[in-house]
ZALO-890319 format. One line per 5 residues: number of its first residue (from 0); for each residue x, y, z of N, C-alpha, C, O. Coordinates in pm, whole numbers, plus 50000, padded with zeros to 5 digits. Example, Ala and Ser with C-alpha at 12.3 -4.5 7.8 and 13.67 -1.06 7.14 Angstrom:
2
0 = 51319:49431:50780:51230:49550:50780:51320:49670:50780:51424:49668:50846 | 51285:49775:50708:51367:49894:50714:51290:50003:50787:51341:50114:50804
//
This chain:
159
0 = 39498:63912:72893:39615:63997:72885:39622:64067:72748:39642:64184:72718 | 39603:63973:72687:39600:64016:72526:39470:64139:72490:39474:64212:72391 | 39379:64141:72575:39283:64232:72589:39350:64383:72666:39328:64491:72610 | 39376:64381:72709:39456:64487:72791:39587:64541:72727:39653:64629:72783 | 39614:64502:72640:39717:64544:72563:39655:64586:72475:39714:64692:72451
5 = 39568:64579:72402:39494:64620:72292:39407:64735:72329:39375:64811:72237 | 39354:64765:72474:39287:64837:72493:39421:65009:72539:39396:65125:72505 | 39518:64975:72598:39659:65034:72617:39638:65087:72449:39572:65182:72407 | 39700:65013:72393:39714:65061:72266:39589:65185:72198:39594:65290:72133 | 39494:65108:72251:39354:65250:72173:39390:65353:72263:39404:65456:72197
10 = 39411:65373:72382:39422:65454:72399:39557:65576:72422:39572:65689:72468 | 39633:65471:72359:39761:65576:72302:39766:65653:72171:39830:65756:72150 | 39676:65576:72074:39589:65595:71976:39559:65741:71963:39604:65834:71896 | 39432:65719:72085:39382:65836:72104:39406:65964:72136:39352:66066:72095 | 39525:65941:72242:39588:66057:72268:39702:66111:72155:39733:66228:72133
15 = 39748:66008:72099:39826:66044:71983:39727:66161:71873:39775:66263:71825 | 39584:66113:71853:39545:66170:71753:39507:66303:71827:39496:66403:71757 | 39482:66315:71973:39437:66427:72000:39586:66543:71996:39564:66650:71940 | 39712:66524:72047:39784:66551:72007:39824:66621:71881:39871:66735:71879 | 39800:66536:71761:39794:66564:71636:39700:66681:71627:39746:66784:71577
20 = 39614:66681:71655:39501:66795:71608:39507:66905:71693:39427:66997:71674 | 39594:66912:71791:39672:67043:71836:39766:67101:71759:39784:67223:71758 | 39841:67007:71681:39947:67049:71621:39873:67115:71480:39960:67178:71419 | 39781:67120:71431:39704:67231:71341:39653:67306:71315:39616:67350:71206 | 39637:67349:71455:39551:67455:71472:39683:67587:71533:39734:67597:71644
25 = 39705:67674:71404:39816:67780:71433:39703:67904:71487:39589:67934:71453 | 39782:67948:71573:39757:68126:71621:39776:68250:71574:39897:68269:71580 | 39747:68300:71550:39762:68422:71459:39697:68575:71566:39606:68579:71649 | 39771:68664:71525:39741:68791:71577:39727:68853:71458:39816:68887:71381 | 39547:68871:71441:39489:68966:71387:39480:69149:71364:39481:69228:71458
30 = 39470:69189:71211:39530:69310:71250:39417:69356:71092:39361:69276:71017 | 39416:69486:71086:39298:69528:70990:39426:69656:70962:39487:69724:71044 | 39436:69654:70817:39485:69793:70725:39446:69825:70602:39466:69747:70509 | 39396:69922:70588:39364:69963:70455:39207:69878:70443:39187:69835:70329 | 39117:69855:70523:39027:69827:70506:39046:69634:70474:38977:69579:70388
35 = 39165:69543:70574:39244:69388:70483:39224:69325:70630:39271:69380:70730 | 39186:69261:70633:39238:69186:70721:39350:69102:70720:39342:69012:70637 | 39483:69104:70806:39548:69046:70815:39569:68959:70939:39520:68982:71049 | 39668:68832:70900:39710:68740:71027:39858:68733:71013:39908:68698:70906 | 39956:68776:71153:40062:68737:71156:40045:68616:71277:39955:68614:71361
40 = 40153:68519:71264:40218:68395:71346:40244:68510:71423:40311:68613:71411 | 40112:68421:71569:40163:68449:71743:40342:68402:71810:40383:68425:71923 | 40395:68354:71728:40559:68326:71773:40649:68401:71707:40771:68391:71709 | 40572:68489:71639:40665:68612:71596:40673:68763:71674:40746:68862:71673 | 40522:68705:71758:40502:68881:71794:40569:68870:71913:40583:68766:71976
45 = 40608:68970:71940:40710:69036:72065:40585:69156:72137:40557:69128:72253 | 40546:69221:72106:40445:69334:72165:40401:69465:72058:40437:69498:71945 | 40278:69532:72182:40235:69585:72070:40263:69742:72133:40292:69754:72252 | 40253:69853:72049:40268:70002:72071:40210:70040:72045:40184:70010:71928 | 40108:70157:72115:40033:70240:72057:40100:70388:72019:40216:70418:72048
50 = 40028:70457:71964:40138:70577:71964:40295:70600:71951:40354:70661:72041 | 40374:70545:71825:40465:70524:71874:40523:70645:71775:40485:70694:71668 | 40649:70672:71876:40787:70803:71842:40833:70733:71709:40925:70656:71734 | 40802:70733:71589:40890:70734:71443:40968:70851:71437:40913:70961:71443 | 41130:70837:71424:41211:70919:71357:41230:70843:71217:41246:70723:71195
55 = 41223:70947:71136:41233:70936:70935:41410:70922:70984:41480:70955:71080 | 41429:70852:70851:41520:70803:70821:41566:70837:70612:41502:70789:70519 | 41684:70927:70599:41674:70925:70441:41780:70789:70368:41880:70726:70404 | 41690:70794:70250:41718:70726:70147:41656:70558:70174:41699:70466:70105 | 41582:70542:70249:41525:70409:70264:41404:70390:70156:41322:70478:70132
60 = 41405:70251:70092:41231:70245:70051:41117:70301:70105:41109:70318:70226 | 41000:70342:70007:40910:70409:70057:40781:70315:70189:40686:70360:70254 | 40839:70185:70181:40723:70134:70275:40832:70158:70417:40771:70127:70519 | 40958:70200:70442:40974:70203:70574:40987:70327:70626:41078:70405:70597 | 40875:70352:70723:40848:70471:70783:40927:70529:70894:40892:70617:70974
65 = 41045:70461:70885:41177:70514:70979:41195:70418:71134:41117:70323:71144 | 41275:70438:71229:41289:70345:71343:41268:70426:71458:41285:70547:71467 | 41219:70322:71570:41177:70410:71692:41295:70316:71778:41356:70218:71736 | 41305:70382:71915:41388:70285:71983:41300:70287:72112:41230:70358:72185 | 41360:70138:72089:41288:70047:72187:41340:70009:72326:41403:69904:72326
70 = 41323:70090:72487:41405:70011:72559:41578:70018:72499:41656:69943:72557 | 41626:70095:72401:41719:70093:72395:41746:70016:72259:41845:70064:72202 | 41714:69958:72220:41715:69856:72063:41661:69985:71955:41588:70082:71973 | 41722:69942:71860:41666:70047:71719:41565:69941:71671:41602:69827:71697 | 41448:69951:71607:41381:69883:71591:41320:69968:71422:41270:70081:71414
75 = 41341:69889:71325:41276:70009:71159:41162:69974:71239:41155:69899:71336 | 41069:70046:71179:40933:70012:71092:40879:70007:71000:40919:70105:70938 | 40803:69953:70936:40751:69928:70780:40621:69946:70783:40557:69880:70864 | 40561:70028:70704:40380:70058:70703:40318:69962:70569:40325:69973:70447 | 40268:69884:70647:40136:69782:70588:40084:69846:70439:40089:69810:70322
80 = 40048:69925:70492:40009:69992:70367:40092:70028:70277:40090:69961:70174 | 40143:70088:70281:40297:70118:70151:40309:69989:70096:40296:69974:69975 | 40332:69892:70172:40439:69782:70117:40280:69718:70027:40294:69711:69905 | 40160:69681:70074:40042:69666:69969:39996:69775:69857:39892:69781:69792 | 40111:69861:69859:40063:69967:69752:39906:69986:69793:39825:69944:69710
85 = 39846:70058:69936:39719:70143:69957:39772:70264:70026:39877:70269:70091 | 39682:70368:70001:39711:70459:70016:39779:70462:70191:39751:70372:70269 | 39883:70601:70236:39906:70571:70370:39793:70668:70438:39720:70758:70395 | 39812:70612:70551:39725:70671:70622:39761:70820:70687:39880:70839:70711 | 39673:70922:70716:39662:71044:70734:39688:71097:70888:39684:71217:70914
90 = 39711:71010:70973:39703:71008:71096:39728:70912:71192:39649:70846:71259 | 39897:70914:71188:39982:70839:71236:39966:70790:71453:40015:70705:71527 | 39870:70903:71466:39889:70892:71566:39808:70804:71615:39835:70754:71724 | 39688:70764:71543:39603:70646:71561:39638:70474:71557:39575:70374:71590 | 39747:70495:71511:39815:70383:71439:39870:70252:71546:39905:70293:71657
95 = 39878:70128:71527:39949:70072:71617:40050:69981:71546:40026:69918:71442 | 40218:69980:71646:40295:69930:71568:40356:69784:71608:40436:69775:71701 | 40324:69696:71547:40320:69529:71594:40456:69544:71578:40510:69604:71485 | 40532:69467:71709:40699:69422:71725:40686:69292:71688:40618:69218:71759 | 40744:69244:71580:40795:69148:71576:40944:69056:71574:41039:69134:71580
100 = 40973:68958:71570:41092:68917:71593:41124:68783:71506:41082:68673:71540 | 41200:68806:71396:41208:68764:71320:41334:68649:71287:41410:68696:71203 | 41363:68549:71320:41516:68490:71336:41594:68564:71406:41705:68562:71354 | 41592:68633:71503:41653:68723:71585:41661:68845:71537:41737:68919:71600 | 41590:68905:71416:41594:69045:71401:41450:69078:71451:41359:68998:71428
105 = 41423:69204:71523:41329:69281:71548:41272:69348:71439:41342:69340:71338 | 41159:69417:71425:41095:69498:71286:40978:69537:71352:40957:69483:71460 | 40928:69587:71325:40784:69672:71396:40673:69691:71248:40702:69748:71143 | 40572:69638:71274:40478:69698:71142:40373:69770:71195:40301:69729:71286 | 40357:69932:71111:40265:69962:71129:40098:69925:71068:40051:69884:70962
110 = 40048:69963:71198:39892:69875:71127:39793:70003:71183:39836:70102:71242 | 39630:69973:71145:39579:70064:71179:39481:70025:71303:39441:70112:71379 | 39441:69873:71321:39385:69849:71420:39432:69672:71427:39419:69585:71341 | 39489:69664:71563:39466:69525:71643:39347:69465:71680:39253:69495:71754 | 39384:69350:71593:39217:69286:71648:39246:69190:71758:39276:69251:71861
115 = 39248:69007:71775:39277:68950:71869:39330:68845:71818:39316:68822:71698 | 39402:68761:71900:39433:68628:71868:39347:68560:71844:39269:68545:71937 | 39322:68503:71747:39237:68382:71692:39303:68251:71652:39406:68249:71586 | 39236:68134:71696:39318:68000:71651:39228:67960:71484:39109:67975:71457 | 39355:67902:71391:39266:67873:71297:39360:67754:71227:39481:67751:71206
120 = 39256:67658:71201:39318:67546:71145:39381:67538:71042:39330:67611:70957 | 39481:67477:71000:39528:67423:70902:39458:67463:70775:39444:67375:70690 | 39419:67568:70753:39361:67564:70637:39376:67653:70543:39301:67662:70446 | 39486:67735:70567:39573:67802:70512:39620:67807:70347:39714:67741:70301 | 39528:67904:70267:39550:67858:70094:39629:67945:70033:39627:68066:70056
125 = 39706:67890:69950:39813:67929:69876:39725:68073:69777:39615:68063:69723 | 39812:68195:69777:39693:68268:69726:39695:68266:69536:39781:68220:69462 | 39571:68330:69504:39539:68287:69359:39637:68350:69256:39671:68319:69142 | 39682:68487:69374:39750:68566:69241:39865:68618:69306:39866:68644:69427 | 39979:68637:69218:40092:68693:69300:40108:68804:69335:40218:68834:69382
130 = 40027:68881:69328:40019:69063:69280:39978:69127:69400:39930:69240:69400 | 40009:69015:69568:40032:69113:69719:40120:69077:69751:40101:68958:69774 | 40259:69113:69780:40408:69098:69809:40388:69091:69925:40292:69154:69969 | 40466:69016:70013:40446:68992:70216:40378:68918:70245:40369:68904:70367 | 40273:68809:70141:40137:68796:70175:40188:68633:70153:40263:68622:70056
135 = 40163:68512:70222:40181:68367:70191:40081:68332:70197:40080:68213:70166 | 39997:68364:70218:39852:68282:70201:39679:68321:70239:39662:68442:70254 | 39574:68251:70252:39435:68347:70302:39368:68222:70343:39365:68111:70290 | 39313:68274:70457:39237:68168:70486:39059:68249:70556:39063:68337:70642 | 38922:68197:70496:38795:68202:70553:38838:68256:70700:38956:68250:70735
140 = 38766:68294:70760:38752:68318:70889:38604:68252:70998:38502:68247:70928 | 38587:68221:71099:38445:68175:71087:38315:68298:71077:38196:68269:71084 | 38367:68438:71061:38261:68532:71072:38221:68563:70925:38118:68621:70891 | 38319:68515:70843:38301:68552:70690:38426:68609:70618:38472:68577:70508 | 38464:68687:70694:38594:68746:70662:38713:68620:70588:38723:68497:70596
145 = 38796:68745:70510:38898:68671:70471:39007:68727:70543:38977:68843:70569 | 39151:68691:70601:39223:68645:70703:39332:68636:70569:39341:68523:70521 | 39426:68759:70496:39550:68707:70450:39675:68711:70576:39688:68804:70656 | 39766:68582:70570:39887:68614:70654:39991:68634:70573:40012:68602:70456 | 40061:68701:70664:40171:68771:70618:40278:68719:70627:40290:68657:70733
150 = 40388:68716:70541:40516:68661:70514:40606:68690:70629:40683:68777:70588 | 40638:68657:70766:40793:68752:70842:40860:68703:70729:40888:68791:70647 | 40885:68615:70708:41045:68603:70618:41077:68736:70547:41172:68815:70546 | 40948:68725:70486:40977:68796:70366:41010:68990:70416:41083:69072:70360 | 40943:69002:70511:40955:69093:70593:41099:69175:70627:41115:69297:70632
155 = 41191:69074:70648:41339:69110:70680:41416:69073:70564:41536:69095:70580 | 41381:69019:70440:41457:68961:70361:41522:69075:70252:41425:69122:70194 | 41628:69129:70207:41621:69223:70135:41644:69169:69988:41707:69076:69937 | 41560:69274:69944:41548:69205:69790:41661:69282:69697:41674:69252:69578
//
């Protein structure tokens, strides 16, 4: 009996640890601007737009490129690029604009190409220098690439 309880136990063990090693491996939706690879958290994104209707908006900071409406929702947008200080891009119409959803606020970022969901472990590094605003961290990629993700918080937070 005492054998069978012990063997119960390994294998709660086991499933416990397999468990665990689901819980580290975060999702990310990949996105390329300004020549960067970026990763936003898959539980932020809401959908993606190609081509999308920007109406300008005056007196806003220069990284938000005005709001489109969505289905009826006003939704800003903010261009990737502005807010990394690189140049903007020349041709908006190529552009795609990631919805995200942020503690219940919506925001849209423009990007210049969607790449795919990729899972990547826990391995997420604090970055070396403070000098990319939006940016919490970088992580290897397995092709070589470096993979910075991007802050939502920081995204909706006004400074």
């Amino acid at each position: 009996m005492k054998m069978e309880n012990n063997i119960t136990e390994e294998l709660f063990d086991e499933d416990y640890d397999l468990n665990e090693a689901e819980e580290i491996i975060n999702k990310y939706l990949t996105f390329i601007s300004a020549d960067l690879v970026y990763g936003i958290p898959i539980e932020n994104v809401v959908e993606i737009i190609t081509n999308p209707c920007i109406t300008s908006l005056p007196m806003v900071p220069p990284y938000v490129m005005g709001i489109i409406n969505l289905r009826g929702q006003i939704v800003p947008i903010v261009d990737i690029r502005k807010i990394m200080n690189k140049p903007a891009t020349e041709d908006v119409s190529i552009s795609c604009v990631i919805i995200l959803e942020i503690d219940s606020i919506s925001i849209g970022v423009l990007v210049d190409i969607v790449l795919q969901v990729i899972n990547v472990p826990n391995k997420v590094s604090a970055l070396p220098s403070k000098n990319l605003p939006f940016i919490s961290g970088m992580t290897n990629l397995s092709d070589g690439s470096v993979m910075y993700t991007l802050d939502c918080d920081l995204l909706i937070s006004t400074k």
